[in-house]
Structures are given as C-alpha cells and as structure tokens.
C-alpha positions in Angstrom: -4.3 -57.6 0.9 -4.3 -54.6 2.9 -5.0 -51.0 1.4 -1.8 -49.1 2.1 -1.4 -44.7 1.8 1.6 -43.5 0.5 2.4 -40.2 1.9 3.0 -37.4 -1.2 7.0 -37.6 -2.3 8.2 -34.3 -2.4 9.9 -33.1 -5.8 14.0 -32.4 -5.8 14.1 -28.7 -5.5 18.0 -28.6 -4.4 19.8 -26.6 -6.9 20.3 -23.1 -9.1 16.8 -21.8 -10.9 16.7 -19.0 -13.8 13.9 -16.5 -14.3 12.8 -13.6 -15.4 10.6 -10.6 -13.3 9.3 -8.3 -16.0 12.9 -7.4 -17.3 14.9 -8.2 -14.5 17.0 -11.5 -14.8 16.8 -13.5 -11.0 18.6 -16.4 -9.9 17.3 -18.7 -7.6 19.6 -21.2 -5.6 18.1 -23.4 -3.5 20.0 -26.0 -1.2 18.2 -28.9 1.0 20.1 -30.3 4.6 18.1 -32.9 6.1 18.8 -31.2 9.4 18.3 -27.4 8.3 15.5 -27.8 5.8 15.4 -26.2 2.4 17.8 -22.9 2.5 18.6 -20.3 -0.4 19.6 -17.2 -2.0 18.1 -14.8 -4.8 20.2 -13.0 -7.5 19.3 -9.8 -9.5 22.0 -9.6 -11.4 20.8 -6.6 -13.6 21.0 -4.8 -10.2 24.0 -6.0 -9.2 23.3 -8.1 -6.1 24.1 -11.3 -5.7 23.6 -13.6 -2.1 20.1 -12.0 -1.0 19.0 -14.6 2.0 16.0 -16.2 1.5 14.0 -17.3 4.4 10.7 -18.7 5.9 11.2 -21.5 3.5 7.6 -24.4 3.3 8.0 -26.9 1.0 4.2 -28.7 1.7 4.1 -31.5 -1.1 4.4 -29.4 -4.6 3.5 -26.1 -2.9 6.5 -24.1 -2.1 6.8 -20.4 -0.6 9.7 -18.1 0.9 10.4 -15.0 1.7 13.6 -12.3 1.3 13.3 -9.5 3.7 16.1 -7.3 2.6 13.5 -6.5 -0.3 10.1 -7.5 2.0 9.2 -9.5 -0.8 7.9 -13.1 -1.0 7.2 -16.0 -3.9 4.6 -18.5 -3.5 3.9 -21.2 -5.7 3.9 -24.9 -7.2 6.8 -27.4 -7.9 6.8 -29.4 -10.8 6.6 -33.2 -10.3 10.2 -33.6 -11.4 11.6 -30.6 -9.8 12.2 -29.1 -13.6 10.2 -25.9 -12.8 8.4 -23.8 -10.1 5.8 -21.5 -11.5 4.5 -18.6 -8.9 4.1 -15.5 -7.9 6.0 -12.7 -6.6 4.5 -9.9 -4.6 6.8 -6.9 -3.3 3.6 -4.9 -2.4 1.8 -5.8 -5.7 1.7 -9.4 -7.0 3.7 -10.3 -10.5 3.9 -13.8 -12.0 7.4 -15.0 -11.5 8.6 -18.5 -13.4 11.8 -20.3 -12.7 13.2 -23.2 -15.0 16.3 -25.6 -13.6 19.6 -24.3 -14.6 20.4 -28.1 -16.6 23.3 -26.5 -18.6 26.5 -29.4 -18.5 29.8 -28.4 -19.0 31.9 -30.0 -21.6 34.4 -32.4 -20.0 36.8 -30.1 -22.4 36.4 -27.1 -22.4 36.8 -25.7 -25.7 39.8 -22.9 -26.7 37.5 -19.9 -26.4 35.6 -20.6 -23.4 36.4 -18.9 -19.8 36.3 -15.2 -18.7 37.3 -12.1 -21.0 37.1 -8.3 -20.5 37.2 -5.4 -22.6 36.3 -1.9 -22.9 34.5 -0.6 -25.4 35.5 3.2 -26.1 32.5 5.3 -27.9 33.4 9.0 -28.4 34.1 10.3 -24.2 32.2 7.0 -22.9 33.9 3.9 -21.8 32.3 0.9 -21.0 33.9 -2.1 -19.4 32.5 -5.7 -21.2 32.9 -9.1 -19.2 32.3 -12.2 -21.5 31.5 -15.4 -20.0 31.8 -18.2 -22.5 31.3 -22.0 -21.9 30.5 -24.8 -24.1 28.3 -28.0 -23.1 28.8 -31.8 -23.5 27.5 -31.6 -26.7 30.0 -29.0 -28.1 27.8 -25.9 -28.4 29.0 -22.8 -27.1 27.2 -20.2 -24.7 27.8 -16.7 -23.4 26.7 -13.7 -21.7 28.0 -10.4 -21.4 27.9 -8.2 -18.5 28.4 -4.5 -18.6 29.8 -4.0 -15.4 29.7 0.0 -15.8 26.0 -0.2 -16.5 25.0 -2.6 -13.7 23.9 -4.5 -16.4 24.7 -8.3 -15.9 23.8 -11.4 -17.9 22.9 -10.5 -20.6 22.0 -13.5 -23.0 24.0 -14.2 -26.1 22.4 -15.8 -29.3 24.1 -17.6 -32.6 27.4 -18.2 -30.5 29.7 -19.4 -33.0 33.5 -21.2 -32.7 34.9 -22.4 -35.6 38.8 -22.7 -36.5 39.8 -19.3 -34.4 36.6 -17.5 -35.7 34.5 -16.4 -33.0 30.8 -14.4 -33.1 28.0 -13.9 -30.9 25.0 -11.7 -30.9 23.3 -9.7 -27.7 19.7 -9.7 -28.5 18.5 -7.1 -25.8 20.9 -4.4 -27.3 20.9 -5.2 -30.8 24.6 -5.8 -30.5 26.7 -8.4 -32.3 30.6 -8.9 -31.8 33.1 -10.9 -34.4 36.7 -11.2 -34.2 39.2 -14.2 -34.0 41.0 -15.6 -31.0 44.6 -15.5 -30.8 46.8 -18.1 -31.6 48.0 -18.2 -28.1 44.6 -18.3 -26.7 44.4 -15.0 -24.6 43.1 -12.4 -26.8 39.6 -11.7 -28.9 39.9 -9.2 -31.4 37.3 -8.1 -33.1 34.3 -5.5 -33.7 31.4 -4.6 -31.8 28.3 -3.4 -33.9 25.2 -1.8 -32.3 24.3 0.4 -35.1 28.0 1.4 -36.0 30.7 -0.7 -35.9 33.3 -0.1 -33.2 37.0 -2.1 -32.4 36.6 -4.2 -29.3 38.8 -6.1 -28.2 39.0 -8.5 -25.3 41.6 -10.2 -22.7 41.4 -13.5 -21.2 40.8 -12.7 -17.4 41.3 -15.7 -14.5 38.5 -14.7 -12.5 35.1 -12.9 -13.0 34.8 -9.3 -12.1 31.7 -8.7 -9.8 29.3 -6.1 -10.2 29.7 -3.1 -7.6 25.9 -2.9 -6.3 24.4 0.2 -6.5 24.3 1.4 -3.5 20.7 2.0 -1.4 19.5 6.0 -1.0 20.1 7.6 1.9 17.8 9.9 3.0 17.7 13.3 4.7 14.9 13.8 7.5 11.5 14.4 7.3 10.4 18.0 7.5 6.5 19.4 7.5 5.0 18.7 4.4 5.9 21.4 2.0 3.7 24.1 0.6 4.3 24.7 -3.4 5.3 28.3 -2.4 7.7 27.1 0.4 9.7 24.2 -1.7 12.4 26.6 -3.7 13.4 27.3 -0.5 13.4 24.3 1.1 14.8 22.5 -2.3 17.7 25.6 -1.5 18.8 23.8 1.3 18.6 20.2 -0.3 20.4 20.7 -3.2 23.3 23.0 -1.7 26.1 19.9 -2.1 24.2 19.3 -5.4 24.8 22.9 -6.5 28.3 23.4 -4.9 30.0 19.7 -6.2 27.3 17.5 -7.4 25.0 16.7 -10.2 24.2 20.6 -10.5 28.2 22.1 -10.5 29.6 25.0 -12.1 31.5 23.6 -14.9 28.9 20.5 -15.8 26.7 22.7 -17.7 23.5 21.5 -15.9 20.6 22.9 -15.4 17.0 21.8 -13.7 13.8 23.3 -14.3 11.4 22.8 -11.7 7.6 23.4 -11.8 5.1 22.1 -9.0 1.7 23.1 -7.8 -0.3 22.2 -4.4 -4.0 23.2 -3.9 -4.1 25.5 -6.6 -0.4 27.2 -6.0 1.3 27.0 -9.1 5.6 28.0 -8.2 8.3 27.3 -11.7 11.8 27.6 -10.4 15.6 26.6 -12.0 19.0 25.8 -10.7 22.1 25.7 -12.2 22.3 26.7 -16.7 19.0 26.5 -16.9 16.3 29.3 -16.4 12.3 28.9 -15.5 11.3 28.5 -19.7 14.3 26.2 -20.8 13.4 24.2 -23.6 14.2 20.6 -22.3 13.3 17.1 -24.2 11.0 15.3 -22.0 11.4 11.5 -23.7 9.5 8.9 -22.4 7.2 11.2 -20.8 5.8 11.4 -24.6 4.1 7.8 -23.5 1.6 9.7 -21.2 0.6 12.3 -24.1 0.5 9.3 -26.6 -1.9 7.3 -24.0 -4.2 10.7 -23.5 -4.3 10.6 -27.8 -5.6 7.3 -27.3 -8.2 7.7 -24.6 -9.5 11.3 -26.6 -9.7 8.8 -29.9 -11.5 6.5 -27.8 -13.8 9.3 -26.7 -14.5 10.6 -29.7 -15.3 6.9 -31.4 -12.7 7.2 -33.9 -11.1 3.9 -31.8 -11.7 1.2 -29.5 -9.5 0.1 -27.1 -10.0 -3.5 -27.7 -8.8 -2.7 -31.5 -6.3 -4.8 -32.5 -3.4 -2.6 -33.9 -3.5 -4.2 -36.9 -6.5 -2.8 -38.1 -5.2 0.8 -38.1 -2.0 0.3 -39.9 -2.2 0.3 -44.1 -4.1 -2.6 -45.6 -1.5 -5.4 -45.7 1.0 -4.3 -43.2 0.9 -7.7 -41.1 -1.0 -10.7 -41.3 -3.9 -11.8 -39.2 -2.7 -14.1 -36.3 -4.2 -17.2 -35.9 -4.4 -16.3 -31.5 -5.1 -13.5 -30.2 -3.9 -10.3 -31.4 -2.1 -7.1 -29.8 -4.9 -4.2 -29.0 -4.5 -0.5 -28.6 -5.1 -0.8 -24.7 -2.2 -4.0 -24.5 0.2 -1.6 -26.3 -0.9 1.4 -23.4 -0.3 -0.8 -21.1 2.8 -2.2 -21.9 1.8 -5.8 -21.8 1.7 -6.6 -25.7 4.8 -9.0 -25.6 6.2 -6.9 -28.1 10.4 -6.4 -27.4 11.8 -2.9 -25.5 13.3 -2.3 -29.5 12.8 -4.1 -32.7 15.8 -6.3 -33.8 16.0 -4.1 -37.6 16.2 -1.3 -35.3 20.1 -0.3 -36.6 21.7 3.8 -36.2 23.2 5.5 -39.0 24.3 7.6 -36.1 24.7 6.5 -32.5 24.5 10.2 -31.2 20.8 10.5 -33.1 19.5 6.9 -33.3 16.1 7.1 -34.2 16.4 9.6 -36.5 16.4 6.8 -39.7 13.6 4.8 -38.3 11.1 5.6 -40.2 7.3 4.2 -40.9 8.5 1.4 -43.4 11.5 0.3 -41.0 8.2 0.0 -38.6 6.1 -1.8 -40.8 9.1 -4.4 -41.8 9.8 -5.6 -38.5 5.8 -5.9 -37.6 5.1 -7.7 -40.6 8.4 -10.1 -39.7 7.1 -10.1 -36.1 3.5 -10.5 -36.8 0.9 -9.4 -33.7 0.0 -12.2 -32.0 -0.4 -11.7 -27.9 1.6 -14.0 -26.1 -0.4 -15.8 -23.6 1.4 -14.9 -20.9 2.2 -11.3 -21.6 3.0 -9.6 -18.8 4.4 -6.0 -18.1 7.5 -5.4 -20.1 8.9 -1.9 -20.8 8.6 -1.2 -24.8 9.5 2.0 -26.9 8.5 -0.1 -29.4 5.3 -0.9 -28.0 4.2 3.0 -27.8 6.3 3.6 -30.7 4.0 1.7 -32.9 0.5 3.3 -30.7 1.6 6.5 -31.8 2.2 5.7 -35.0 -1.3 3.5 -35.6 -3.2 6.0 -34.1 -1.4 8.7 -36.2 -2.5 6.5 -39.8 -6.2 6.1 -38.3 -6.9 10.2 -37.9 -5.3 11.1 -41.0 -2.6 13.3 -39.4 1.6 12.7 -38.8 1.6 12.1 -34.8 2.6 15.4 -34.4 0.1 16.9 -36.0 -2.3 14.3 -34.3 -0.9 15.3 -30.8 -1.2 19.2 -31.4 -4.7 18.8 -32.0 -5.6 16.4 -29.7 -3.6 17.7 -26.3 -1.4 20.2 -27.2 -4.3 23.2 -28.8 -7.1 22.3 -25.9 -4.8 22.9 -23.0 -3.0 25.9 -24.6 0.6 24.7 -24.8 2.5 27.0 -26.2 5.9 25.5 -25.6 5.1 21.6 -25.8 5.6 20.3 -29.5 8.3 18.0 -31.0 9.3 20.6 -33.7 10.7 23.9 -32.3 10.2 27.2 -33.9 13.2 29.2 -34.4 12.6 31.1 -31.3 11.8 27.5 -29.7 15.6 27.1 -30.5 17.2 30.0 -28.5 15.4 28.9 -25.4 16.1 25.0 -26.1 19.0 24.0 -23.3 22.2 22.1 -24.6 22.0 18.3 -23.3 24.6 16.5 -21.5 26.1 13.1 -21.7 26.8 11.7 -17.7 30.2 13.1 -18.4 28.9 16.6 -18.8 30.1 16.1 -22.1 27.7 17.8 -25.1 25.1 15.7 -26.6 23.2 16.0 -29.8 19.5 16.0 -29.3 17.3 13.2 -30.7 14.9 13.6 -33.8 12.2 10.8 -33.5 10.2 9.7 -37.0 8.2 6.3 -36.3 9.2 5.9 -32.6 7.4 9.9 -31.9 4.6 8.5 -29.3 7.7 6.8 -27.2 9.8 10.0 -26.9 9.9 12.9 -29.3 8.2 15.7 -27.9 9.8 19.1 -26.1 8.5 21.5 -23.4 9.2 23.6 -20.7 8.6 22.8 -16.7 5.4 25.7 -17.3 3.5 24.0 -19.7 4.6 20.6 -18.4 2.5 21.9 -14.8 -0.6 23.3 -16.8 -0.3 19.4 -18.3 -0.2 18.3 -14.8 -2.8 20.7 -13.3 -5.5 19.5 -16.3 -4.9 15.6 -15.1 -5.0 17.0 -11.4 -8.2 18.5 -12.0 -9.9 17.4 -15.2 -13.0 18.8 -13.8 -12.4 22.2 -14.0 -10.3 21.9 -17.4 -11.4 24.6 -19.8 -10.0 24.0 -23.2 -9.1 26.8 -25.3 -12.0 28.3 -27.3 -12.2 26.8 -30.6 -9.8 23.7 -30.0 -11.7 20.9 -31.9 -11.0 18.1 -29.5 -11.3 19.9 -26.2 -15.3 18.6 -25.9 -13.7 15.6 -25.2 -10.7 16.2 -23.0 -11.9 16.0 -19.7 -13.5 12.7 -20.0 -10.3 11.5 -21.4 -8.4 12.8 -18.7 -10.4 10.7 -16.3 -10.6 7.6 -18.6 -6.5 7.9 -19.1 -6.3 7.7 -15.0 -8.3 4.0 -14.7 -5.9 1.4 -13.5 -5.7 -1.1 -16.0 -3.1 -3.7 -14.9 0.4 -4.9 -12.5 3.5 -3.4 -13.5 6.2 -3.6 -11.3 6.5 -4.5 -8.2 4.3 -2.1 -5.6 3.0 -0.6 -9.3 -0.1 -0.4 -11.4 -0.4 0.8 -14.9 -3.0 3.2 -16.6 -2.6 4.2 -19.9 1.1 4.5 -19.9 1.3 6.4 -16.2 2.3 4.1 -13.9 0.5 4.3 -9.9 1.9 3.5 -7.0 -0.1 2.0 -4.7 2.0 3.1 -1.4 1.9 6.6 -2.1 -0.8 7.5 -4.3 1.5 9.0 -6.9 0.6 8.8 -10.8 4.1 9.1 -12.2 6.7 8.5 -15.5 10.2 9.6 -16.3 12.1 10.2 -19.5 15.2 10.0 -20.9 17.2 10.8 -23.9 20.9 10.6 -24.9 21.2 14.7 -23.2 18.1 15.3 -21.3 16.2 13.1 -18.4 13.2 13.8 -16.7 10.2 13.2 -14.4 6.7 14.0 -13.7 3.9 13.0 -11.1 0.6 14.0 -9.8 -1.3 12.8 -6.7 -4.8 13.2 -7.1 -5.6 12.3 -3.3 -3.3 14.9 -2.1 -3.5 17.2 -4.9 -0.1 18.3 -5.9 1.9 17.7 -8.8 5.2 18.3 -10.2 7.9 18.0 -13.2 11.9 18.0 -13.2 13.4 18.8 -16.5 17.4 18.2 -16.5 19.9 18.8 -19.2 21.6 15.6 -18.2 20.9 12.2 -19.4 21.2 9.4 -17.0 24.5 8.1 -15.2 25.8 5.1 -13.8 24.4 5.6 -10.6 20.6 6.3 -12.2 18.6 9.4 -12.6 18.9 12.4 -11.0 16.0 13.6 -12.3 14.6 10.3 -10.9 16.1 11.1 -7.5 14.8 14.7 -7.7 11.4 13.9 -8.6 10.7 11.2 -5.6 12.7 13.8 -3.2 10.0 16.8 -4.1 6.9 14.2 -3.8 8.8 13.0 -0.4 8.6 16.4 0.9 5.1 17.4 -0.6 4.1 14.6 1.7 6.3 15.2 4.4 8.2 12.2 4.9 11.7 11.5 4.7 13.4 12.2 1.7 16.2 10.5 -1.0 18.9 12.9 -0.7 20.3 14.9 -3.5 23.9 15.0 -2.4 26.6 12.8 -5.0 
C-alpha cells in the first residue's frame, strides 16, 4: 500500500473573536470567501470605533497574520487546531501580547422578559452620564450584559452576578465597582432601580429598539510645524497657539481655568500661566505621584533598605497576606505596572463620591490583599493600577518606619529643595492652592489620599515640578541640599529610576512608573484628579523638559493637559503640533 501526505487542514477561523490589549476591549471579526480569501474588521470599542479594515491577511497552516493601516499596526500569530483561539502578538511600534477566544455565546431561542437594549442617564450632582444596557440570555437560561457609557467613550463593559428572577433584576460592573438593582415593569419597558458606586444613586432605564453607537473621538488635528522652540521663545509662541483656547476654549473667561506652565531647554529654565492661574498656583498633580513613588523606590534600593526583586509581602505587617504557592508580586512588578493586580480593589467603596479616597485607609488595604492574596499571574502583562502604586507606596512607607509622606519628604522632596511639593499644605500653601474644576467648569472638592498616597496624593507648583524635571534631566550635576539625609544617594537613583524595564502600551516602554516612548525619546506621565489634571516629560537626548498643571479635570473629549503637554514637546522638537483649539 502506497505512503500517502496529507496536506495540513487549516483550522475554521470564520467568525467574531474577543480580546483584551492591556485595558482595551478588541473585537476581532473574521469572514472566509473561497474567492476573496480570509477578510475582516477590528473593534476598540472603549475608543469608540467600530469597522477598522483589516488587510494583508496569511493564513499558512495554523500561523495567521494581518494588518490594519488606519492604526499601522499588525497581529501575528497561531490558530488553535479547532479554531477556538488565536494567541499572538500585536506590535503598533512596540510589540504587546494580544489573545483572542471565539465569541461561542448562543442566544436563547426565547429570549427572556428583560433581555434587549435599555438606556438611562445617570444624574450625579452637575454630571450626566448616558448608560446603554445590553442584556441577553443563552440557551441555557443565564442572563448576560454589558453596559456602555456612551458619554465616556466607554463601551462594553462586562457585567458579573446578572440576575432575573420574577421581575427582580441585578447586575454588577466589576471595572467601576458599580452594581445596579431595580425591578422591570409589569409591561416590560422600564428598569427601575439604583445605581451604587460608592453612594447609591436612582437610575432608571427605558427599553430602546436599537443600540445607540458610540460617537468616535475624533483624531487631532494639528497646526504646522514651526523651528523648534527655545525655552525662552515658547510663552510667545504658546501666545499664538492657545489664542481660541484663551478667547472660547478650554482656557475662557468664565470657566475658571487656569494653566501653569514650566519648561526648560539647555539649561533655560522659563515658568509661565494663562487664564486663573498665576506662575506659583498650587495645583494637585495626581498620578504624577507614581514617578516620585518609583524614585522612593529606586533611593530604598540604593540605600539597601530594599530589593527590587522583594516580594511586597515581606514589607507589609507580619501576617497581612499569605504566602502564594507561585510566584509572588515584587516591588519592581508593582513599578512597572505588570503585577496583575486590578486598576482599584473591589472593597474600594466612597463615603463621598466628590473625596473618594479619603476613607481608604491602611486596613481597607490590607483586607483586600489578604482576600486577593499576591500571586503573579503568569501572564501579567501591563495594566494601569492605582492600586498597584497605591500599595508600593504604602509597603515601602511600613519598611522605613515613616507615613509615605513623611517617607517622600525625606527621600525626594528635602534633597532637591522642594519647597512647594508636599501632599499636606501649610496654611500659606492654602492661599496659593487654585480651586479645581469639574469638565463643566463646575467647582470640585480636592482629593485627600490615606493608603492610595504613592498613586496620587501629592501637590506642587509648575517651579518645583521643573527643578523635579531638571534633577532627572541632569542627575549628574544634582546637588542635594546640604544636610538632606538621602541626597548621597539621589543621583544614582535618578539614573537607576530611568532604566527601561518592560512594554507598556503600544509604541511605549515602562521605567519605574515613567513611561518612554520610543518614537520620540520622551520620558513622560500625566495625572488626574476629580478638579486638577496634568502632565510632565523630559527628553534626555534633546535635553528639555516640561510640566502643565491645569485646574480642570479631564473631559469627554480627553485631557487638555494631555493635549497641551504633547503640543509643547511637539514644538520643542519642531514638528507639527496637536492643536489647542476646542
């Protein structure tokens, strides 16, 4: 009998795929024509776009590979033998693992009373925030749902404990610590109930016939390159930038903004303001905490009071959390923000909305790590967490003896001679501290941070914020203050705090909490709180650095600050930059 070859089957791929890149939610849908050839499209939902062409599609036996040139990014990677999972990577100018698993949900043949589309708006003090439900229920008669915020350009987010019973309906949203219970109306069209994300709060929804799409956020446009900018030329050149800004945008009269700006450029130090605020407005500078909280960490390191392969566990108090039988979360996965540990801990519940972290103290901490435990996940990649630095700060804090504040001031703040960088003003702190804004240009209260203080709690001004700048541009020529305790050990930290350590997001590498960007060279982090937002970079290449302080949080369009910040490194380099009109 002759020996025959069989030539490799290749798997089933037609159909929709779910994954996950870092925390976006993507959508793969893939369709095969005997004539055309496999053919798809690529959601990101949380961004609000739906439809993006795939092309360049090889399908080779079990290796598979595409690209999508509206985002010059690509996936390459392996089909499962049943077509069940494709496990790759995704590079958009830096590579990131990228997992999809077949979409196998079946509908029920009946659907059950609650399940369809429903929309509501949830009304908290001025903000109001349309809510889309999507609820279905499967052949076996459990129920599903996910809840978009359309105002947000948040979409898809996943419910969990979905519950229909007699006209009681309940649901939780994991990712927002959010849970909603009501009852369905006796003619079938209306939920009402109460939402609870720390507070509880009367929503109520409608049954809707069709889904409401997200609105994508529309791309930057940019205004032409100039010559790159000297420090002592930008004020004037930011004059001319931010004129529509000033006049009916983001900077007003009547919003009650303000921006402080500080940059300097081989050696040229300039600190300018727009708008309410002045040069040495006291502005919170929130997640840009994480970079101070990472320099604590590579000082400690320095100093041998730490290692950076520690696990965490073995700084908090003697019985906190249990040994895991893998491997454990260290110092350096918790800087780098690829510990697997969640954005926010699930016990992490307001007293009041307007101050949330206020009541989240050390034991609150404790009880959700000991609950948790501090095994790394194999496959821990980069995923955002306050949580994450929350819990740095706060280890690092218990190991030297001090609060984190304390810890910080002698550490960072006393070496460099920050006089206005602390997370507890003075009274004459106070008078120069700016009022905060909600994206209404509505007041909002500042936040007070207790356990979560290495994630977000700290305050300065856009001067000490440069001189902050300056030491990481330079940390050769640093010259700690005479008789700071920890400045020995400062400029070896510096350098130590600048190593790249890991793959963030796409085009990005982490250091210890500063993300890089490979494309321009730019060491960089932002902040925001529920009245301020901010953001800071340096470029040691290039040498210039800069801060934006803004008395505005975040809107539904993004930062401004965000905006701001790239605009000023886009014109430091001389290329073209995002513009700054609304």
């Amino acid at each position: 009998m002759p020996f025959r070859v069989r030539a490799q089957a290749k798997p089933n791929i037609a159909g929709d795929y779910l994954g996950t890149l870092g925390p976006l939610h993507v959508k793969l849908h893939l369709k095969v024509d005997p004539l055309r050839g496999v053919t798809g499209t690529l959601d990101s939902p949380d961004q609000g776009a739906d439809g993006i062409p795939c092309a360049d599609f090889h399908l080779d036996g079990q290796a598979l590979s595409f690209t999508v040139p509206a985002v010059h990014g690509s996936w390459k990677g392996t089909v499962a033998d049943d077509g069940a999972s494709l496990s790759g990577t995704w590079d958009q100018g830096s590579p990131m693992p990228l997992n999809f698993a077949r979409d196998t949900f079946m509908a029920a043949a009946k659907p059950s009373p609650v399940d369809g589309i429903w929309l509501g708006r949830l009304q908290a003090g001025s903000t109001s925030l349309r809510l889309q439900l999507d609820v279905k229920s499967d052949n076996a008669g459990r129920e599903f749902c996910a809840m978009d915020s359309l105002d947000q350009h948040a979409m898809g987010l996943e419910c969990a404990k979905v519950i229909f019973a007699a006209s009681d309906f309940s649901f939780d949203v994991p990712i927002v610590h959010g849970n909603w219970k009501g009852t369905l109306s006796a003619d079938g069209n209306t939920l009402s109930g109460v939402w609870s994300q720390g507070s509880p709060l009367p929503l109520n929804f409608a049954r809707q016939s069709v889904a409401i799409a997200a609105a994508p956020i529309p791309g930057p446009t940019y205004d032409p390159a100039l010559a790159p900018a000297a420090a002592a030329d930008l004020q004037s050149v930011l004059d001319s930038d931010l004129a529509e800004a000033l006049r009916s945008g983001e900077l007003a009269p009547g919003t009650g903004a303000g921006v402080s700006i500080a940059v300097v450029e081989h050696g040229v130090r300039r600190v300018f303001s727009y708008g309410a605020a002045k040069p040495d407005s006291i502005f919170e500078i929130g997640s840009i905490t994480k970079t101070f909280t990472g320099l604590v960490l590579s000082q400690m390191v320095e100093q041998g009071k730490v290692k950076f392969d520690e696990p965490v566990r073995e700084l908090l108090p003697p019985g906190t959390v249990a040994k895991p039988v893998g491997a454990e979360i260290t110092l350096l996965d918790l800087a780098t923000q690829h510990s697997g540990l969640p954005r926010m801990p699930d016990n992490f519940k307001p007293a009041d909305p307007n101050n949330p972290y206020a009541d989240y103290g050390a034991p609150n901490l404790y009880a959700f790590v000991a609950q948790h435990g501090v095994e790394k996940p194999a496959d821990a990649g980069f995923l955002y967490s306050n949580l994450g630095f929350g819990l740095l700060g706060q280890a690092l804090a218990v190991r030297s003896g001090l609060a984190y504040p304390g810890l910080l001031k002698e550490e960072v703040i006393d070496p460099l001679g920050l006089k206005d960088t602390t997370v507890f003003l003075s009274p004459a702190q106070q008078a120069r501290f700016i009022a905060g804004h909600d994206e209404h240009h509505h007041p909002a209260h500042a936040w007070d941070l207790d356990a979560f203080a290495g994630a977000g709690a700290m305050r300065s001004t856009a001067a000490d914020m440069l001189t902050y700048l300056e030491a990481n541009l330079h940390p050769e020529k640093l010259k700690p203050v005479a008789g700071s305790s920890a400045g020995a050990t400062l400029s070896a930290a510096l350098v130590q705090s600048h190593q790249l350590q890991a793959d963030a997001m796409p085009g990005t590498r982490i250091a210890l909490a500063w993300l890089f960007v490979s494309e321009t060279g730019d060491y960089w982090h932002n902040g925001a709180t529920g009245g301020y937002s901010s953001y800071a970079f340096f470029n040691l290449k290039a040498d210039y650095a800069a801060v934006v302080l803004f008395n505005t949080t975040l809107g539904s369009s993004g930062s401004f600050a965000d905006r701001l910040g790239q605009h000023i490194s886009q014109r430091l380099a001389g290329k073209p930059a995002v513009s700054l009109a609304k």
